[in-house]
N, C-alpha and C positions, 0 to 999 in steps of 0.2 A: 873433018872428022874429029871428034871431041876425043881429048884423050882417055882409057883407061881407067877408070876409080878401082881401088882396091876395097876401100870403105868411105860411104858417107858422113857427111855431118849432121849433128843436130845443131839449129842456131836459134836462139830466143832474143826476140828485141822486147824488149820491156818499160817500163818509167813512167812516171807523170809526162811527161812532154809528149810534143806533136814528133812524127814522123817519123814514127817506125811502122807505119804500112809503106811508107815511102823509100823505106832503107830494106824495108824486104820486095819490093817491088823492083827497085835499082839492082839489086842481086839477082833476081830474076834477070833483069835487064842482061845483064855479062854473061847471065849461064846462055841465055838463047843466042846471044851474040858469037856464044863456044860452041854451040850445035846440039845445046842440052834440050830436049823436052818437058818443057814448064806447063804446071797447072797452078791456077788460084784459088783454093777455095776462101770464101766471103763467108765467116756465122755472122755478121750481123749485117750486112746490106741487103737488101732487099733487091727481087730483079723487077719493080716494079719501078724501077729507077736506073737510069744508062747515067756513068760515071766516066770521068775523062780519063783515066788510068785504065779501066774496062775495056774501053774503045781502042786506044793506041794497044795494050799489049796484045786483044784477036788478028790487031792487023800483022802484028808479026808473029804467029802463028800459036801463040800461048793461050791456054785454055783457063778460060774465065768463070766462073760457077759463081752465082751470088746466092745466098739459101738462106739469108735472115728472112726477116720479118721487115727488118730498117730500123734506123736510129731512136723512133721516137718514144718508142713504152707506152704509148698511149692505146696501143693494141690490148687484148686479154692476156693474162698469161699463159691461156691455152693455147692462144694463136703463134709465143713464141716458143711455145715446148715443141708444138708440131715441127715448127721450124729447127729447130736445134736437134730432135730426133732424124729429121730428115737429112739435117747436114751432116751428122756423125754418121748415119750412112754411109753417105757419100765420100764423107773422107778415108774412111776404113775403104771402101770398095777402091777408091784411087790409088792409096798407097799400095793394097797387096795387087791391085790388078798387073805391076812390073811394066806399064807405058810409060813412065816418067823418074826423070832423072832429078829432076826438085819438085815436091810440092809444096807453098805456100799455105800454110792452117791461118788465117787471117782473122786475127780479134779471136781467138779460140781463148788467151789467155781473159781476155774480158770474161766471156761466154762460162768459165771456171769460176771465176770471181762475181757473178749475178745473187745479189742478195733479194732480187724483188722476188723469185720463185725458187722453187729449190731446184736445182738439174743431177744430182747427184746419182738420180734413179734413169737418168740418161746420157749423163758422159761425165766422169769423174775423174779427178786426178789420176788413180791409180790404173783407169783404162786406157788412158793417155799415155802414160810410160811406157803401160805393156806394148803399146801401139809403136811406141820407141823404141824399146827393145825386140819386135817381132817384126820390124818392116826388113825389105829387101836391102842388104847390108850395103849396095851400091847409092840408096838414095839419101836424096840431100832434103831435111825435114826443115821446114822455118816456121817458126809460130810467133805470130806476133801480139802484142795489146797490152794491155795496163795489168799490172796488179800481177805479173806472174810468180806464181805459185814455187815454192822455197824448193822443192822436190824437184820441180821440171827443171829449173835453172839446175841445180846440182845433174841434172842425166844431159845436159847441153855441152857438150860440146866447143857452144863458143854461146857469150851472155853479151846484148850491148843493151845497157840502158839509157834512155832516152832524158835527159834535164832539160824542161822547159826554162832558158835564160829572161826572154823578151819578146813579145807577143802584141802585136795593136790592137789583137783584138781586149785589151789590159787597157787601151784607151779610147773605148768604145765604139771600135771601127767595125764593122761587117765585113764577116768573111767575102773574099772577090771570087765570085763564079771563075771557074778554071782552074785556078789557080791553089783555093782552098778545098774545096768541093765539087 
């Protein structure tokens, strides 16, 4: 039985480098390990594509939501409003619905930072906050992705950013299925 929260966290993973979907996934990993009720939502993956982090966290009972469009931009930018309308949906309905004890906002801080179309008129910084300040006081918020926004970092709780050091793919290697992707 999980202990008690008095009040949740906000936690922001940020930076140029790899692997802060991975460091908000690995927290995930410890809450469900504590008896906490985890969800993921995904703005930018698409479910038209099964990912190896996807698969391992359903099998231990963590709720997976993928609601991009996918990485490539090669879509319309209609086709990623829809998508990003749908997922701020989604995320608003998750957090006030009170079944979860963390949810994961995944590449939301990308999805803020999109200069190919404007999103302003569908989820904007300052809807975000309020979203921070009006969730259920017990829950634990993570938002992860590049480029996060000077406001959110200041309402966070806890800020880890990410330094990309050293990288093969710097020496022309291709990402290793599994592994990278």
């Amino acid at each position: 039985m999980p202990t008690p929260r008095r009040s949740g966290r906000v936690i922001v993973y940020t930076g140029d480098g790899k692997g802060k979907t991975t460091a908000a996934l690995g927290l995930a990993l410890r809450a469900v390990g504590r008896g906490m009720n985890v969800a993921v939502l995904q703005f930018l993956k698409s479910p038209e594509r099964t990912y190896g982090e996807q698969l391992a966290l359903e099998r231990l009972g963590v709720d997976v939501r993928q609601l991009g469009a996918g990485f490539t931009w090669t879509k319309t930018s209609d086709i990623h409003r829809e998508a990003l309308k749908r997922a701020w949906a989604v995320a608003k309905e998750y957090v006030y619905s009170g079944r979860y004890d963390m949810i994961v906002l995944d590449e939301l801080n990308n999805v803020l930072a999109i200069d190919r179309f404007p999103v302003e008129d569908i989820v904007s910084v300052s809807e975000v906050l309020e979203l921070i300040r009006t969730r259920p006081p017990s829950l634990h918020l993570v938002i992860t992705g590049r480029a996060a926004r000077p406001e959110l970092m200041a309402a966070a709780d806890i800020v880890t950013e990410m330094k990309l050091v050293k990288h093969d793919y710097e020496q022309g290697r291709t990402a290793m299925k599994g592994i990278e992707f």
